[in-house]
C-alpha angles and dihedrals in degrees: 000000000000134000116219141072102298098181141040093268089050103053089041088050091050092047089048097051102035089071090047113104127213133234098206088176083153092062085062094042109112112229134240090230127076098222090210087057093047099053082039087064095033091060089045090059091048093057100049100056086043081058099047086041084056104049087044098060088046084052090051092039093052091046098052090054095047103049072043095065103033086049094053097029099126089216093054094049094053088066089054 
């Protein structure tokens, strides 16, 4: 796969618009949001869900041991 013009339109296209300058007035806009406070708030959320994802697998951890060792206690088979 090549990159280029391959025909006749496309080289004419890419002469046409090769010559063609851009207005970009939305790269010197200032923005509404202050960026520090937004990655302050986007590494809040992280860890939070890092946090959530944590105590979940504790949660998950802790049942499965439980049900474990309720499933295989000698004491609790014999009333079976």
């Amino acid at each position: 796969m090549s990159i280029g013009a391959k025909d006749r339109i496309d080289k004419l296209l890419v002469k046409k618009y090769a010559q063609q300058q851009v207005d970009n007035h939305d790269l010197t806009a200032t923005s509404m949001v202050n960026p520090e406070k937004m990655m302050e708030a986007m590494n809040d959320y992280a860890a939070v869900q890092r946090n959530v994802m944590f105590m979940s697998n504790k949660i998950s951890n802790l049942c499965a041991s439980i049900k474990a060792k309720a499933r295989y206690s000698p004491h609790l088979q014999a009333r079976t």
